[in-house]
C-alpha positions as CSV (number, residue, x, y, z in Angstrom):
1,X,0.0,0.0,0.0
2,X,1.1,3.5,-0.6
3,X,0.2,6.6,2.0
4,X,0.4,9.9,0.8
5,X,1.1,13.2,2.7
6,X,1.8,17.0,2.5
7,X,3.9,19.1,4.4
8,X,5.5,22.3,4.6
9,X,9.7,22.5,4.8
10,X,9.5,21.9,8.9
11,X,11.3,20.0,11.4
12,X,8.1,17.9,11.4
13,X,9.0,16.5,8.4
14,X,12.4,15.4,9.5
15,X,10.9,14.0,12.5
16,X,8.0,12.1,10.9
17,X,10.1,10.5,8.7
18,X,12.6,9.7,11.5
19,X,8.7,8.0,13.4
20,X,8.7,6.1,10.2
21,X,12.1,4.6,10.2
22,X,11.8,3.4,13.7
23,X,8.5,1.7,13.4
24,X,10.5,-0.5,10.7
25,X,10.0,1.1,7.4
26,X,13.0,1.0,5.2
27,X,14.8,4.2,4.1
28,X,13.9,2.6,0.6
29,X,10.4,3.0,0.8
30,X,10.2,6.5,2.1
31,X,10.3,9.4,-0.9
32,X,10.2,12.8,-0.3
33,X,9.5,15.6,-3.2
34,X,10.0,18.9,-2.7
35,X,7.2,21.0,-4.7
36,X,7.9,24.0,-6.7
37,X,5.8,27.4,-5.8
38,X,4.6,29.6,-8.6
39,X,7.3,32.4,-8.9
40,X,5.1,33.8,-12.0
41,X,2.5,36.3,-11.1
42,X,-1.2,35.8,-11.8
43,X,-2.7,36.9,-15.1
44,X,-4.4,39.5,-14.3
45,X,-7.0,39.7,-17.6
46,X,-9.3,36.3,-17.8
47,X,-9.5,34.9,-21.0
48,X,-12.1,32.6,-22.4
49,X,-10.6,29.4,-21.1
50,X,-9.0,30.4,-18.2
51,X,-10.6,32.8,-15.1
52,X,-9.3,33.0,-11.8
53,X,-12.6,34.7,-10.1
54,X,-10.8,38.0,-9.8
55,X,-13.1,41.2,-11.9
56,X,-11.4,44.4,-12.4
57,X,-14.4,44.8,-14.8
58,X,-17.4,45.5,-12.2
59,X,-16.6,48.5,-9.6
60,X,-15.7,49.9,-13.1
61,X,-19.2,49.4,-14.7
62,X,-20.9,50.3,-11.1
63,X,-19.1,53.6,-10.6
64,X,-18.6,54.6,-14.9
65,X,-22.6,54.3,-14.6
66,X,-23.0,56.6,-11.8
67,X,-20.7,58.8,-13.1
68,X,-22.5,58.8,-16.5
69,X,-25.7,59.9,-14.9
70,X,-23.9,62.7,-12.8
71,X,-22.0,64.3,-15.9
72,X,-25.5,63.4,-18.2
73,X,-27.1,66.1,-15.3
74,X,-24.5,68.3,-14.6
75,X,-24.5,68.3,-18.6
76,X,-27.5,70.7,-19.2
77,X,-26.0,73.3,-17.1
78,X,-22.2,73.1,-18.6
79,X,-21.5,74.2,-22.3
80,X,-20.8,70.7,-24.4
81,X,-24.3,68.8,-23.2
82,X,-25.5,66.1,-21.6
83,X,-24.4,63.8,-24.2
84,X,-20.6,64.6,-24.2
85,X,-20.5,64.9,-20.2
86,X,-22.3,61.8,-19.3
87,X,-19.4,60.1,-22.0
88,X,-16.8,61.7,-20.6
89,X,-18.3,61.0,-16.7
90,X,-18.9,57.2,-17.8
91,X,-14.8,56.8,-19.3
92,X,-13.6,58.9,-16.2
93,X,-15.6,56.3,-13.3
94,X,-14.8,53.2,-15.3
95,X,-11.0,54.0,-15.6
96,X,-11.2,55.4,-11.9
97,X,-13.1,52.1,-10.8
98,X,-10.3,49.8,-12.6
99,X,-7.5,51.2,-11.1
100,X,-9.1,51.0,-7.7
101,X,-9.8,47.3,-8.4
102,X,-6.0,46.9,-9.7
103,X,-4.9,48.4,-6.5
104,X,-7.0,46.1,-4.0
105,X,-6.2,43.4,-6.1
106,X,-1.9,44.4,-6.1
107,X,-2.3,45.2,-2.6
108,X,-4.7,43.3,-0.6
109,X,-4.3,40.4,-2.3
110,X,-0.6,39.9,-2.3
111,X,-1.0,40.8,1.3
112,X,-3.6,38.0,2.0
113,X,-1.5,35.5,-0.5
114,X,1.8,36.1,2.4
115,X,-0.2,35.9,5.4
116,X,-2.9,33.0,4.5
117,X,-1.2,30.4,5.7
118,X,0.2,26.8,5.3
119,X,1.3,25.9,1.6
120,X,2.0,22.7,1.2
121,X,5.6,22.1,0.0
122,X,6.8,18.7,0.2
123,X,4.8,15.3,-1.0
124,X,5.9,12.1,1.3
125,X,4.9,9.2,-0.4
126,X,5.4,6.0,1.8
127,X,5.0,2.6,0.7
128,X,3.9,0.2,3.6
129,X,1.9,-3.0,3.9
130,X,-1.8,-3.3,5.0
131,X,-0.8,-3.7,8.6
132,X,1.6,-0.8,9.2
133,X,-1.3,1.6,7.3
134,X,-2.7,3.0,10.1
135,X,0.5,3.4,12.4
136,X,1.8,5.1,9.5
137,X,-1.1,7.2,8.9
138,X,-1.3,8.7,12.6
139,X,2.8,9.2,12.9
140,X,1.8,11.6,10.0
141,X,-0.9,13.3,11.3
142,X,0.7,13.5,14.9
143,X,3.9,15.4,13.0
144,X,1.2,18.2,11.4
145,X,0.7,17.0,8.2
146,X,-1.2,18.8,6.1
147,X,-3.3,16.4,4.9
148,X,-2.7,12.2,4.5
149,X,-4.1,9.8,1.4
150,X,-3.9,5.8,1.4
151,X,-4.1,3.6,-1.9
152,X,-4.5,0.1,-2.4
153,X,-6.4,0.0,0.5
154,X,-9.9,-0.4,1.6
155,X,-12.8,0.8,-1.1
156,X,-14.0,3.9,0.8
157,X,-10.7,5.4,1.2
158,X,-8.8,4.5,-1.6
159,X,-8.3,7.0,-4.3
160,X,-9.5,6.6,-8.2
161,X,-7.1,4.8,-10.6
162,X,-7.4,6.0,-13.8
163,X,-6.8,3.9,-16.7
């Protein structure tokens, strides 16, 4: 049987896999992999096949339409019309409403991103036999893994195969 786990670079790695050794699994059947973590930024446009959930498209359209109606009323009064300032109030709030969103998105979310919390870093993959699976399993979550996974197991907790 295999058990999978995820961890973050900690001395609770070093000392789960120590556990593991001294409940008599070989060094050979203990693999470590570090991940890599995105060093890329995010797109920050979605494109048809691809959207992350962030908009910098709505306080744009919210505040370009208030804006439209204040410079369509302020229009009358004001020498080009109605027409031209209710354009020129629905460009200014939709360009003033994207950068506000491109700011709380640079800002807040980068801050958010660093302070979120645990990111799992390193995939332990152990191979064991039926008996040792649960041992195995609570050494890893008693050294804070992040989360554990068995296969070749028992139905309900074995993972999907795919052919």
């Amino acid at each position: 049987m295999q058990v999978f786990s995820t961890y973050e670079h900690s001395s609770y790695l070093e000392l789960a896999i120590s556990a593991l050794e001294q409940t008599g699994i070989d060094k050979s059947n203990i693999l470590a992999v570090p991940l890599n973590n995105r060093t890329e930024e995010r797109k920050l446009f979605d494109t048809l096949h691809r959207s992350d959930g962030v908009s910098l498209f709505d306080k744009g359209a919210a505040i370009g339409t208030a804006f439209s109606v204040i410079g369509g009323s302020v229009g009358f009064v004001l020498e080009w019309g109605p027409i031209y300032w209710g354009l020129i109030g629905a460009a200014s709030g939709f360009i003033l409403g994207i950068l506000i969103d491109y700011f709380l998105y640079k800002v807040n979310h980068k801050r958010k991103r660093l302070i979120r919390g645990k990111t799992s870093e390193v995939v332990l993959v152990i191979n064991c036999q039926k008996e040792q699976v649960e041992k195995v399993e609570k050494i890893l979550w008693d050294n804070l893994a992040l989360g554990v996974a068995r296969l070749g197991g028992s139905p309900e907790k074995e993972g999907v195969q795919l052919e």
